[in-house]
VONU-483678 format. One record per residue (C-alpha): residue number from 1; residue in three letters; x, y, z. Coordinates in pm, 1 decimal, m for minus. Layout:
R    k    r        c1        c2        c3
R  NUM  ALA         X         Y         Z
...
***
This chain:
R    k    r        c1        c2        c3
R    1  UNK       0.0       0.0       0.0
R    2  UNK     306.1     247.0      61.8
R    3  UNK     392.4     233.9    m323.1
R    4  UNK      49.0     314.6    m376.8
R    5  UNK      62.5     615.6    m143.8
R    6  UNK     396.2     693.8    m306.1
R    7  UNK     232.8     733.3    m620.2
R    8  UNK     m50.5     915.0    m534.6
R    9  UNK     202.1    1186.5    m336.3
R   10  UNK     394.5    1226.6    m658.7
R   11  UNK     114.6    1250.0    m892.6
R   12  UNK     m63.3    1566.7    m630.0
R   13  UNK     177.7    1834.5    m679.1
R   14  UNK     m99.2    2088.5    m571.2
R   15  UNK    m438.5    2072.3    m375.7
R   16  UNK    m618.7    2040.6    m681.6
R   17  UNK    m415.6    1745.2    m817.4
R   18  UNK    m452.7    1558.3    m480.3
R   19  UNK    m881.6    1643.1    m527.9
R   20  UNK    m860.9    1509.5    m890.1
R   21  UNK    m649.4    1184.6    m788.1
R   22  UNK    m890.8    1083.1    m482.2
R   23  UNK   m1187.5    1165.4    m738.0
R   24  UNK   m1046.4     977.0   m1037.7
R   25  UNK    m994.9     690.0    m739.4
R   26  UNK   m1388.6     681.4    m637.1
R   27  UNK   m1478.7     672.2    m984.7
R   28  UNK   m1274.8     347.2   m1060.3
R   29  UNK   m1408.1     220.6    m738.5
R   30  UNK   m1789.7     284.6    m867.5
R   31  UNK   m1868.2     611.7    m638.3
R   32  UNK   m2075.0     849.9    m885.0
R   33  UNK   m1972.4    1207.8    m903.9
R   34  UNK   m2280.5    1447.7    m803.1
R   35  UNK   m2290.1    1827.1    m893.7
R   36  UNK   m2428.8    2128.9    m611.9
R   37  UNK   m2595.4    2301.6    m876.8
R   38  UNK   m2786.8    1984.1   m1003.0
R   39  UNK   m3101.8    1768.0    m905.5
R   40  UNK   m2906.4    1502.7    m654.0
R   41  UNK   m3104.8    1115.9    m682.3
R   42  UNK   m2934.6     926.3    m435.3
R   43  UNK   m3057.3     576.4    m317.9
R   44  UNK   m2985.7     375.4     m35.0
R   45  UNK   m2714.1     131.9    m105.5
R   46  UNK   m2533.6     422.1    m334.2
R   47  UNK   m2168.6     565.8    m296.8
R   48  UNK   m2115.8     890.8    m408.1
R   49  UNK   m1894.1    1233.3    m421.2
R   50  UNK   m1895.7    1576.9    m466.5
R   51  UNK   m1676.7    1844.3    m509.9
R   52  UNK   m1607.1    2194.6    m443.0
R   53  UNK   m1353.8    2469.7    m616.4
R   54  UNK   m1164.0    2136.6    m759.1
R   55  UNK    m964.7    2112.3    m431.7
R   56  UNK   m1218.0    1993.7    m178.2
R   57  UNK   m1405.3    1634.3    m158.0
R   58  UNK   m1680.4    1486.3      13.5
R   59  UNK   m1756.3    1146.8     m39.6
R   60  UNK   m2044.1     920.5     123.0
R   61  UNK   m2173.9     550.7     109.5
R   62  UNK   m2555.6     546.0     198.1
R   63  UNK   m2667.9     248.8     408.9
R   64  UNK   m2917.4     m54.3     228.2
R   65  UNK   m3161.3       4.6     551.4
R   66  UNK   m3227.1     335.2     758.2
R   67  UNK   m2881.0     407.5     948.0
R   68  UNK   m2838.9     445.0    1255.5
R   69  UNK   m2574.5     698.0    1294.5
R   70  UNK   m2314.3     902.6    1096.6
R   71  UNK   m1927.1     787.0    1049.3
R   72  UNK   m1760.0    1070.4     935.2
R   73  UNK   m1360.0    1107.8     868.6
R   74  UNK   m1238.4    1455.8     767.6
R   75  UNK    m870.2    1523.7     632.8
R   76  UNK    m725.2    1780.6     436.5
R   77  UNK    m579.3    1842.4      37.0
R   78  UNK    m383.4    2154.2     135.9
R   79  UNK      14.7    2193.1     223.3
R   80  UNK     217.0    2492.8     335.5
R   81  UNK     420.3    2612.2      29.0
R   82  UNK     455.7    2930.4    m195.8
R   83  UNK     163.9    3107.8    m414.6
R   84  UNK     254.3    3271.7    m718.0
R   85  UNK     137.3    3610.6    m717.0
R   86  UNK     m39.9    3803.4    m995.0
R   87  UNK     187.7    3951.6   m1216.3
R   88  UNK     494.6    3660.5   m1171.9
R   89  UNK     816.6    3770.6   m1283.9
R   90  UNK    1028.8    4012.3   m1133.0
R   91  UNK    1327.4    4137.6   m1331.6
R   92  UNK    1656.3    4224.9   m1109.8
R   93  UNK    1984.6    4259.6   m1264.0
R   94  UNK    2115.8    3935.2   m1421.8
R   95  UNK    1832.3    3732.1   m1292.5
R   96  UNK    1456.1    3679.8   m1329.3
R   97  UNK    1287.5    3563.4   m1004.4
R   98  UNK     915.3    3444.6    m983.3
R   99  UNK     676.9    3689.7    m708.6
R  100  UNK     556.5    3472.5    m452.6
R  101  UNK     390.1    3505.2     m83.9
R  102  UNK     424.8    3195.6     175.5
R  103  UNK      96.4    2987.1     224.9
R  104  UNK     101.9    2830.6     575.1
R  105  UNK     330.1    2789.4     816.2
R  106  UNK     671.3    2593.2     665.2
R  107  UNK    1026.3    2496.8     715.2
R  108  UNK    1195.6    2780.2     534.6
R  109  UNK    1541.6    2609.0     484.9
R  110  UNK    1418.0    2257.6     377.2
R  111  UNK    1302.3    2464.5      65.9
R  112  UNK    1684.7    2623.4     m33.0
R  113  UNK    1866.0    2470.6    m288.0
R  114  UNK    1581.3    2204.0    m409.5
R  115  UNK    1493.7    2146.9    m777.5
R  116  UNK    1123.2    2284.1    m784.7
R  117  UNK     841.1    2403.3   m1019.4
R  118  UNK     500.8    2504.0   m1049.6
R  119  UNK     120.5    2314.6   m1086.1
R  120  UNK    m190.8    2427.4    m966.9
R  121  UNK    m458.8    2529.0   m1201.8
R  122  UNK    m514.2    2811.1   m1502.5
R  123  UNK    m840.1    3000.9   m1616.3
R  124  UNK    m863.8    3025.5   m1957.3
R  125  UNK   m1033.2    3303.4   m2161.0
R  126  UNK   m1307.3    3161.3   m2445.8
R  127  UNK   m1544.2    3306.0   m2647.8
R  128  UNK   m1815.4    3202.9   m2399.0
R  129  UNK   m1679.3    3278.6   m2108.0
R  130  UNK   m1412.0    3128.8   m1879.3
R  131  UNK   m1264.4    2760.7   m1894.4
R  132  UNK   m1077.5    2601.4   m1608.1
R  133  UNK    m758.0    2396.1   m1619.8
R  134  UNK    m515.7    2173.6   m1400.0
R  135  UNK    m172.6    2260.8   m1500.0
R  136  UNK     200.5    2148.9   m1368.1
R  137  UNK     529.9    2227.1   m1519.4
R  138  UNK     653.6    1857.0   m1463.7
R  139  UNK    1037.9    1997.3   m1533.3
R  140  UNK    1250.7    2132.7   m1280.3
R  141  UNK    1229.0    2485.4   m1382.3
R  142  UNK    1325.6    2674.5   m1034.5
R  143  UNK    1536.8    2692.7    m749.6
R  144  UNK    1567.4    2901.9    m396.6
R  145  UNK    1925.1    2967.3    m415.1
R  146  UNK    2120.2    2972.1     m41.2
R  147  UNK    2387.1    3278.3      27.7
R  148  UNK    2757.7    3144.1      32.0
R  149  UNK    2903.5    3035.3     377.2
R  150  UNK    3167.4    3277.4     299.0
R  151  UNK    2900.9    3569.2     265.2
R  152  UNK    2625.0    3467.9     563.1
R  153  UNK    2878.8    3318.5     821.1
R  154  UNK    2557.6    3337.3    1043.4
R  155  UNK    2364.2    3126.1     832.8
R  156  UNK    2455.1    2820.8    1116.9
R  157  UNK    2358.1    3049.8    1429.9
R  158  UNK    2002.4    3041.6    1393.5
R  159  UNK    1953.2    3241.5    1128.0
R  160  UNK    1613.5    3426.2    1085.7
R  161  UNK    1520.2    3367.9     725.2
R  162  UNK    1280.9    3656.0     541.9
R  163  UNK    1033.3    3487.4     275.9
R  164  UNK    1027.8    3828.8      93.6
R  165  UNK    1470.8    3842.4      57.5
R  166  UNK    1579.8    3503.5     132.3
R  167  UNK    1292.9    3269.5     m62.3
R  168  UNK    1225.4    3425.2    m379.0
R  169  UNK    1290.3    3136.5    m651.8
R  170  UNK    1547.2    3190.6    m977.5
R  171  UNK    1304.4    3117.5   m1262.0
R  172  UNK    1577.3    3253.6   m1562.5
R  173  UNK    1913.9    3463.4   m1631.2
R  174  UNK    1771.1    3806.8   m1784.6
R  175  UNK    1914.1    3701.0   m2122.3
R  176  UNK    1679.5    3437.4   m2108.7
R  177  UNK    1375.2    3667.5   m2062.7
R  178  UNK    1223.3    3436.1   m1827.5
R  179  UNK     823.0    3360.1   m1888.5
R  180  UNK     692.6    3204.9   m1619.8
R  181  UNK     349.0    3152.6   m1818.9
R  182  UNK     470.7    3059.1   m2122.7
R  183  UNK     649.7    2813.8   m1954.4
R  184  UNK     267.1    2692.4   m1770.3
R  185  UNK      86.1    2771.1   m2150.5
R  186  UNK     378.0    2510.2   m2303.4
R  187  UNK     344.8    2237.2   m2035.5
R  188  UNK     m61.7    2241.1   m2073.0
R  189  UNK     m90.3    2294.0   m2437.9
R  190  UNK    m267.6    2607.2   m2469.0
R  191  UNK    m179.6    2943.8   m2611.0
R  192  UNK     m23.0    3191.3   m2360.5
R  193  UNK    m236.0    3481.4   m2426.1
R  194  UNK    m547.6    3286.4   m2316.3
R  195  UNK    m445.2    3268.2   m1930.8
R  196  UNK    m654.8    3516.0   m1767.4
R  197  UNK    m576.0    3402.2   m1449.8
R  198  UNK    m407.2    3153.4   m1237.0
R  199  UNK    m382.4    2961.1    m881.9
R  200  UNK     m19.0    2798.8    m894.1
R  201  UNK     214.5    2693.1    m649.2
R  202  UNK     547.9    2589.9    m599.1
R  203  UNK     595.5    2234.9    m547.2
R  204  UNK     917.3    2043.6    m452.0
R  205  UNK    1021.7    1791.1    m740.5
R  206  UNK    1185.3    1531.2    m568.4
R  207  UNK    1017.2    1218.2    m574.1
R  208  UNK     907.2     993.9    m316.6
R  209  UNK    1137.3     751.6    m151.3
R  210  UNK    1155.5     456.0      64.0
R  211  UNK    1425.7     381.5     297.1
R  212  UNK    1599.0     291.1     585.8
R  213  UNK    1791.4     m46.5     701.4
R  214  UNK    1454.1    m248.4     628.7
R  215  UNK    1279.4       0.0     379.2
R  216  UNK    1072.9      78.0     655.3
R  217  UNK    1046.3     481.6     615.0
R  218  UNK     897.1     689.1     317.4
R  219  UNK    1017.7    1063.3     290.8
R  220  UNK     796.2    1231.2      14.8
R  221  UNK     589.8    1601.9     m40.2
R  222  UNK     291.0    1698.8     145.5
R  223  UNK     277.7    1405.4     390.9
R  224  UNK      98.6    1599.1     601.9
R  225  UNK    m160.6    1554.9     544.7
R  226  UNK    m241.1    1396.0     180.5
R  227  UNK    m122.5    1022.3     357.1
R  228  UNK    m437.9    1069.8     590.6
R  229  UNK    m600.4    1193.3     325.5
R  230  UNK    m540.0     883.2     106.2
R  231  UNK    m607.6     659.2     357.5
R  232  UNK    m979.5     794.0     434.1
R  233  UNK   m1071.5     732.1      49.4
R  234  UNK    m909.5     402.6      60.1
R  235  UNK   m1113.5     281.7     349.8
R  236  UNK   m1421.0     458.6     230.7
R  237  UNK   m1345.8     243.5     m81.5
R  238  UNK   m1250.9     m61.9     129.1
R  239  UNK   m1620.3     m45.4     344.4
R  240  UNK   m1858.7    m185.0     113.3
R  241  UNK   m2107.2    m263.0     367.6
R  242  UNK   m2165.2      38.5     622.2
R  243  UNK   m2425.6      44.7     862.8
R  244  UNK   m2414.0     407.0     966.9
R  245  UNK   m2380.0     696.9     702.5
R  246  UNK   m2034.9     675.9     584.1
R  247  UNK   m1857.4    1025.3     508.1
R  248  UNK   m1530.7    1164.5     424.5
R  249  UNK   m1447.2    1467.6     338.7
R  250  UNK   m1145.7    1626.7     228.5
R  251  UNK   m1084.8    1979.8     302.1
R  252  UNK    m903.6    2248.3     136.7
R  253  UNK    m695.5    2547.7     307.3
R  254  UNK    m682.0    2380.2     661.3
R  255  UNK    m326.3    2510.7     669.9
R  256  UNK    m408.6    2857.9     651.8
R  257  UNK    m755.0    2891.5     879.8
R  258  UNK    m997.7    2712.8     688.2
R  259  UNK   m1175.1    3060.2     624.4
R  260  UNK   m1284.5    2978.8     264.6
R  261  UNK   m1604.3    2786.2      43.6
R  262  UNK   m1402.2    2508.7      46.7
R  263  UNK   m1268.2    2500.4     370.1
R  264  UNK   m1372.4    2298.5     726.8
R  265  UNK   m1539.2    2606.2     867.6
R  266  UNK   m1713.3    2647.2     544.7
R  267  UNK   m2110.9    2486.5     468.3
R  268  UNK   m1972.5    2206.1     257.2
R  269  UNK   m2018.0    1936.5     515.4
R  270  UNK   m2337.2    2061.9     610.0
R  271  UNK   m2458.0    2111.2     325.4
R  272  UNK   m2348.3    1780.0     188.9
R  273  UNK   m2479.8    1595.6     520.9
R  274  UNK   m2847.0    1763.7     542.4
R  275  UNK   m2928.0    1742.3     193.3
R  276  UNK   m2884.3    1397.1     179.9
R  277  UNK   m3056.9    1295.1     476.5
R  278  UNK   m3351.7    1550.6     379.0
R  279  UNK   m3364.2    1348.6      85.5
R  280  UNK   m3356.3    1025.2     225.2
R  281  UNK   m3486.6    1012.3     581.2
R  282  UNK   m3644.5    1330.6     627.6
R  283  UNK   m3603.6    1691.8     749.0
R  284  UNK   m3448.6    1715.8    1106.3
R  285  UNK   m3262.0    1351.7    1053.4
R  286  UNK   m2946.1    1440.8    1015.2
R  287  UNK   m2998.8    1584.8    1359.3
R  288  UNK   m3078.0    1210.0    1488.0
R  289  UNK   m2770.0    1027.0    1317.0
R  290  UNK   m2537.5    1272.2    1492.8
R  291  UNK   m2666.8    1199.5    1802.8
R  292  UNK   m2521.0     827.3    1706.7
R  293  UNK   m2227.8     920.0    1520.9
R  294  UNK   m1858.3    1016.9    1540.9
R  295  UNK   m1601.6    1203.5    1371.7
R  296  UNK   m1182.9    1115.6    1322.1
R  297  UNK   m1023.2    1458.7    1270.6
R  298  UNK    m727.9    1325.1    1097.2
R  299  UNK    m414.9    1503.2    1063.8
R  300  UNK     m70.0    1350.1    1111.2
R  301  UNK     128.0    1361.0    1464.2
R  302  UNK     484.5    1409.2    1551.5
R  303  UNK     675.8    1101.7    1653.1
R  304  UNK     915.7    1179.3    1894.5
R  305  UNK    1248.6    1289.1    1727.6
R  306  UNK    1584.7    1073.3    1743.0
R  307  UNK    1752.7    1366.5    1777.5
R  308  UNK    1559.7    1577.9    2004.8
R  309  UNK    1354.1    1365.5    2238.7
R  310  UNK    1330.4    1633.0    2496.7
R  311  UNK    1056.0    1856.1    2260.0
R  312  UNK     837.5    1523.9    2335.3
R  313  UNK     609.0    1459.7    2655.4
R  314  UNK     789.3    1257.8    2902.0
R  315  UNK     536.3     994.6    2864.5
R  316  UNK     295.1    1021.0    2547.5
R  317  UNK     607.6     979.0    2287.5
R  318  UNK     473.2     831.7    1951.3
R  319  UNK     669.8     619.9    1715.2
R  320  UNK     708.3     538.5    1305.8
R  321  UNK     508.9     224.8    1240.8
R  322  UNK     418.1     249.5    1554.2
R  323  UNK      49.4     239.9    1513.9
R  324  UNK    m264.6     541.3    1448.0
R  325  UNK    m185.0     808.3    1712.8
R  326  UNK    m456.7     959.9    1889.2
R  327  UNK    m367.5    1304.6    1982.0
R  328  UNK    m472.2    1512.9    2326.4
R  329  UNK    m480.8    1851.3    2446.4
R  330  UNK    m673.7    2031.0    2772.4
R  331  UNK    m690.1    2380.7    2596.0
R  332  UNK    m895.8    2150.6    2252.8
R  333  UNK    m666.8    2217.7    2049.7
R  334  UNK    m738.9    1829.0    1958.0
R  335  UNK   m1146.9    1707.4    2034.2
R  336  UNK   m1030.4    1417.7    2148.9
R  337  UNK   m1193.5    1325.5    2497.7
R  338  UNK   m1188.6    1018.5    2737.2
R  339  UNK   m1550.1     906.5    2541.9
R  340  UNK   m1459.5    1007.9    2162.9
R  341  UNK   m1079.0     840.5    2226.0
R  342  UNK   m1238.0     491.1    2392.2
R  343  UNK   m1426.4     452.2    2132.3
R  344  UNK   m1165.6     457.0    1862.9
R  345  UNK    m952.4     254.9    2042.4
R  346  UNK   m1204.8     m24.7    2032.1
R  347  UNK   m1262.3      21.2    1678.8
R  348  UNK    m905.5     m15.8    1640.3
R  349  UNK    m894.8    m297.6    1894.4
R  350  UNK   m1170.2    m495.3    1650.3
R  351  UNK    m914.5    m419.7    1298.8
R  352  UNK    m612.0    m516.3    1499.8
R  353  UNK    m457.8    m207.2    1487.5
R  354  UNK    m220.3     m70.2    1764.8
R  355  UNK    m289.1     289.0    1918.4
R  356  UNK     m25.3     547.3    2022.7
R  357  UNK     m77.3     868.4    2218.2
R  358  UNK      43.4    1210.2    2151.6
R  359  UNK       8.0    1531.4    2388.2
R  360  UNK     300.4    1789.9    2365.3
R  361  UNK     506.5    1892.2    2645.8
R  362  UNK     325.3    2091.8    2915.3
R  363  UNK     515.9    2428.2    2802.3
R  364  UNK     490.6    2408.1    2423.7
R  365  UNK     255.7    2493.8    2279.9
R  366  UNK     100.0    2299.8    1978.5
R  367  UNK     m54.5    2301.2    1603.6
R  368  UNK    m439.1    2267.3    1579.0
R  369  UNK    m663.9    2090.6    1322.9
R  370  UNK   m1010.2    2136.5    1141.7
R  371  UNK   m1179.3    1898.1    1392.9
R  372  UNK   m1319.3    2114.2    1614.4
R  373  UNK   m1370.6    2408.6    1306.2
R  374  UNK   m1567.9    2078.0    1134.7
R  375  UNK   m1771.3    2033.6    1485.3
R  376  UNK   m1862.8    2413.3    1458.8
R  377  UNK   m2109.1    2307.3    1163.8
R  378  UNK   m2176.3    1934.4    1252.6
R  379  UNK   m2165.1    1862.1    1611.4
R  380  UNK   m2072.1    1494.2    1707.5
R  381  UNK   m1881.4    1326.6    1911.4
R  382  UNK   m1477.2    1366.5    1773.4
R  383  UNK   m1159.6    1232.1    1810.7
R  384  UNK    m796.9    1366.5    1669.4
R  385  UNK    m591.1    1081.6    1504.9
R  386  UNK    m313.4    1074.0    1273.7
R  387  UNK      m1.2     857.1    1214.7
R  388  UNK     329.4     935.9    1339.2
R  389  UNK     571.1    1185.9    1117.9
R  390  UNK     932.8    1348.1    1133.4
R  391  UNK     956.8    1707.0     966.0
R  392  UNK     618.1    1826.7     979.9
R  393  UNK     585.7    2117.6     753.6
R  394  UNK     900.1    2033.7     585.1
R  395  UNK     943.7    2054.9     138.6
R  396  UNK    1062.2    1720.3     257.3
R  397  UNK     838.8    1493.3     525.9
R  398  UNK     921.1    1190.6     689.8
R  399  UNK     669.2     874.5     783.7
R  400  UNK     651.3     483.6     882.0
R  401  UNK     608.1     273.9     583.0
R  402  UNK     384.7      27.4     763.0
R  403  UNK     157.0     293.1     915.4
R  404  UNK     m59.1     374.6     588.8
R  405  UNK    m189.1      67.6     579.0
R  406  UNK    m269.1      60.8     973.4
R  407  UNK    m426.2     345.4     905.2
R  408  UNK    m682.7     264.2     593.8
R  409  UNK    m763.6     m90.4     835.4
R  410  UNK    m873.5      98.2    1107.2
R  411  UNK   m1045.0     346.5     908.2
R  412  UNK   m1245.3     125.1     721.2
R  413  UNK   m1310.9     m72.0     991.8
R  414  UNK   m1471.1     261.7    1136.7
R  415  UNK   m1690.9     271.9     849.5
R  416  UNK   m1857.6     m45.0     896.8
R  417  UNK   m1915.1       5.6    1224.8
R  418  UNK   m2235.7     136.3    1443.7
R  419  UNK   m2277.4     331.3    1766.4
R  420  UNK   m2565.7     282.4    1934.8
R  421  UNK   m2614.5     483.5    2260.7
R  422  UNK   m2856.2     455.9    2583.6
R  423  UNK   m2798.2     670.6    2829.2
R  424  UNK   m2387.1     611.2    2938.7
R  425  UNK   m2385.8     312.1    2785.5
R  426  UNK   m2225.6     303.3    2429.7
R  427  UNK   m2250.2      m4.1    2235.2
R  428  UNK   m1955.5     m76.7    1924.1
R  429  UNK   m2167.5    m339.5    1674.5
***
């Protein structure tokens, strides 16, 4: 399953590539592809998807009978990395460099000196209207140049890098007369003067690799959190027979807030959720099958560091194929509670998958993820998972070979299971 992963992580060199991957997926697996501004027939026994702004996903598998409950897994498409602004190219003497702002919070130096180039997606000017395409420059047309030892002696005291100086990519020598979007018109097959606009990143070109004394670690791109992300369409796949409403979702811009139509804190969950069961079961049901539901937030976790094991909690200290983490914190920065967390642990206890802990150290403070912006919109019952990493944030991210496939099992094994609750009592069928 890791070469499969692999592949998928090399083939999504933007949001939108990872959206059209998981979506070409569900359609070989039989899921049908719905559209928000159409009539939706779903029947019980269906799979199907939708998507929003080509970088966010929701797919569902309705029960044969009336469910009892809602199963719902949420990841996200989105990676830190650099957008292109409007405009591109800026001309300095000798050199053209390409205009770009930071998106989310990254490593800065794990993007110096790195082959890299561009993919994301292109509007097109027609005679009707607008037309929109997935582009990516699959050539190594870039690179963040470091400053000479000799020049930046500080460069190994902690040096504070600026994204606006120190970042800015080489895209050409001036003789050259760099074009950034002739460069995106040649590598999608179009004519340059038809790009009215674009959304295009940079994107690290080095492939995916597996390694280590027994093969047992994969370094690769946007890990975090397209492996989760994988996974929860895999199992989704995997769960033929589900006896609650099977959901997940796929999220875009989790990495910078969420704040957007295609986003957690966005209506696309709830308006994917309540039209459904409006259709199906009734006004006011969704409101009953999240009574008996629950949701994995699922985002990757840090595995404590061979290097630095004192940034990890003394006790809570998650390893590579060590098993799905589920992650803690008092101030809910994670949803996870005693309930949500026992119940996942049985689930994983029936798929025979081992759990790991995570909290951080009691004076650090911690990243955050779209489970409890997703519970702002659809409240249930939610726990944070994810499986262990190195380099979070990284061009270049580290994880356990062994854990994508614990991960899919004990997802799909969530999917075909029910909650059914009376009073305290919770019972796992």
């Amino acid at each position: 399953m890791y070469n499969d992963l692999r592949q998928f992580l090399d083939s999504s060199p933007s949001c939108f590539h990872a959206a059209e991957n998981l979506s070409a997926r569900l359609t070989e697996a039989g899921f049908t592809e719905l559209d928000e501004g159409n009539e939706w027939n779903v029947k019980p026994g269906g799979a199907y998807f939708v998507r929003r702004n080509m970088s966010a996903i929701i797919a569902f598998r309705i029960p044969a009978s009336i469910p009892n409950g809602i199963m719902l897994c949420a990841a996200h498409s989105d990676s830190p990395t650099f957008k292109v602004k409007y405009g591109g190219e800026m001309q300095s003497k000798g050199y053209v460099r390409l205009n770009t702002e930071r998106y989310g919070g990254m490593i800065y130096s794990s993007w110096l000196d790195r082959p890299l180039s561009l993919a994301g997606r292109v509007v097109l000017s027609t005679a009707d209207g607008i037309e929109v395409r997935l582009v990516n420059v699959d050539r190594d047309l870039m690179i963040i140049p470091n400053v000479a030892i000799h020049m930046n002696r500080s460069v190994n005291d902690g040096y504070a890098y600026n994204p606006a100086v120190d970042l800015v990519p080489l895209l050409a020598s001036q003789d050259g007369r760099g074009d950034m979007l002739q460069a995106v018109a040649e590598s999608a097959g179009i004519d340059r003067d038809s790009i009215a606009d674009y959304d295009l990143f940079v994107y690290n070109r080095q492939k995916s690799t597996l390694w280590g004394h027994e093969y047992e670690f994969i370094s690769a791109s946007k890990i975090d959190d397209l492996q989760c992300a994988y996974c929860a369409v895999e199992a989704i796949i995997a769960a033929e027979s589900c006896p609650a409403l099977a959901v997940a979702a796929v999220f875009d811009n989790e990495e910078v807030g969420s704040l957007s139509k295609q986003g957690a804190d966005s209506t696309f969950l709830a308006d994917v959720a309540e039209r459904v069961c409006n259709a199906l079961y009734g006004v006011g049901s969704l409101n009953r099958l999240l009574a008996n539901g629950l949701m994995l937030s699922a985002d990757n976790a840090h595995a404590v560091h061979p290097n630095h094991p004192e940034y990890a909690d003394p006790d809570n200290r998650p390893v590579m194929n060590g098993g799905v983490v589920i992650k803690y914190s008092a101030n809910q920065k994670y949803t996870s509670d005693a309930v949500s967390a026992a119940l996942f642990e049985r689930i994983c206890k029936n798929a025979g998958v081992p759990v790991q802990r995570f909290t951080n150290r009691s004076d650090m403070l911690g990243g955050s993820t779209l489970g409890n912006i997703s519970n702002s919109h659809l409240s249930l019952p939610t726990v944070d998972i994810g499986c262990a990493q190195l380099a979070m944030h990284s061009a270049y991210e580290t994880a356990g070979a062994r854990d994508t496939e614990l991960m899919t099992q004990a997802m799909t094994e969530f999917f075909k299971t029910a909650l059914l609750r009376n009073g305290k009592e919770i019972t796992v069928k």
